[in-house]
C-alpha positions in Angstrom: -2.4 -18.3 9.3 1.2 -16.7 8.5 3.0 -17.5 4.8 0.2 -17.5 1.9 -2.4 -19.4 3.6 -1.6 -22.7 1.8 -2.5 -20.6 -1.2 -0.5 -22.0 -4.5 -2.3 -20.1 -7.4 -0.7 -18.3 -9.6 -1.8 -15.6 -11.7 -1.1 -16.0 -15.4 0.6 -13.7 -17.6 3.5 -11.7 -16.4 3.9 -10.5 -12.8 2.4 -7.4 -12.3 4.0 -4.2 -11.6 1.0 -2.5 -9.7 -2.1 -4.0 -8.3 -5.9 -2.0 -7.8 -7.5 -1.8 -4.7 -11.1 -1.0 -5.4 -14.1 0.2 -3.0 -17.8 0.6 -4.8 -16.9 3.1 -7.6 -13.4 3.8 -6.6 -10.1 2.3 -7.1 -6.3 2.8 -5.7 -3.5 2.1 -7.7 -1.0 -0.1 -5.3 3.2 -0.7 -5.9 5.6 -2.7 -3.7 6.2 -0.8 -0.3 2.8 0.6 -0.4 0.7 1.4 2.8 -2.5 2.3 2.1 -4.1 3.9 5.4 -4.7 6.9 4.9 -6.3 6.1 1.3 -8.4 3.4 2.4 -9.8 6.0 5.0 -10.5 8.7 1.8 -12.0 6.5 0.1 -15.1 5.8 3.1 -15.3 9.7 3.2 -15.9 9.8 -0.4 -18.5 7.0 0.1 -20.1 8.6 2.7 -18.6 6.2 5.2 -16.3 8.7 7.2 -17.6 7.1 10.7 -15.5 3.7 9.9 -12.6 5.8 8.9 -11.4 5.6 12.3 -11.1 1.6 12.2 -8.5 1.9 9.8 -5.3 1.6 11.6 -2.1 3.7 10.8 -0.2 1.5 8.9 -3.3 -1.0 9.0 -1.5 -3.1 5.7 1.2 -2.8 3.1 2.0 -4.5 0.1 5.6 -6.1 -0.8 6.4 -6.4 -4.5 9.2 -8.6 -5.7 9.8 -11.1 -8.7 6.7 -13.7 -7.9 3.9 -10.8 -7.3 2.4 -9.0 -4.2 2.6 -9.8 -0.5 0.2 -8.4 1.8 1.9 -7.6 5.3 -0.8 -6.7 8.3 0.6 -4.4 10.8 -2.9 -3.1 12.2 -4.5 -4.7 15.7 -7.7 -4.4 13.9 -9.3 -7.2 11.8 -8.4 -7.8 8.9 -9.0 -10.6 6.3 -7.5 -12.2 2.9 -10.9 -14.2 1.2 -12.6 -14.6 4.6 -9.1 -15.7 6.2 -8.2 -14.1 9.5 -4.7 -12.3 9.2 -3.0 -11.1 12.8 -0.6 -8.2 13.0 2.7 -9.4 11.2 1.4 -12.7 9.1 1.7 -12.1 5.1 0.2 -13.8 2.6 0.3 -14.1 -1.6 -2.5 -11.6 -2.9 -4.0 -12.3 -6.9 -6.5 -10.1 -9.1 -9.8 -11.4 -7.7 -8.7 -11.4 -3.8 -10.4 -9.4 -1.7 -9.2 -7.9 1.8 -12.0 -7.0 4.5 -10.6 -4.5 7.2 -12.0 -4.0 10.5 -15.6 -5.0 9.0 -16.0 -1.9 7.5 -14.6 -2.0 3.9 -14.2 -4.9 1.5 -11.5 -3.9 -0.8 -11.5 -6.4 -4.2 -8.0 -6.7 -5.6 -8.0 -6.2 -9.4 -5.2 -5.5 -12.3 -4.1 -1.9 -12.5 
């Protein structure tokens, strides 16, 4: 589904400046204009998951920042999904602490406060 999936909560509390993107026992610090490829594939080496790394597209997903919070934008052709939502190459969608992104099928990223 493009736009925020019909999504209308709102985190409370200011609008963050950064968001975490965390993977078992590692996190990456996210800001507006953000892609996060070639982090997202670090962090499967360093969990001993370096065979998915290659599901990861270049440019799989990047993260818009602006007054109201974070947009995911999908540019990948692989999977990807925003709470068990499908997301196609170009749709967007609203992302909160306590989201979480699945790419490919390989990784589950949770979003959290930085």
């Amino acid at each position: 589904a493009r736009g925020d999936s019909g999504r209308t909560r709102r985190a409370s509390g200011p609008v963050p400046d950064r968001l975490a993107l965390s993977y078992r026992n590692q996190r990456l610090v996210v800001s507006g204009g953000d892609t996060v490829d070639e982090q997202i594939r670090a962090m499967l080496r360093a969990a001993d998951e370096g065979e998915h790394a290659k599901w990861i597209d270049d440019r799989h997903l990047h993260f818009i920042h602006d007054e109201h919070g974070f947009t995911l934008v999908v540019d990948g052709e692989n999977p990807t999904r925003l709470n068990g939502d499908r997301m196609r190459p170009g749709d967007r969608a609203r992302v909160y602490p306590g989201d979480e992104i699945e790419l490919s099928g390989v990784v589950t990223l949770a979003v959290e406060r930085a």
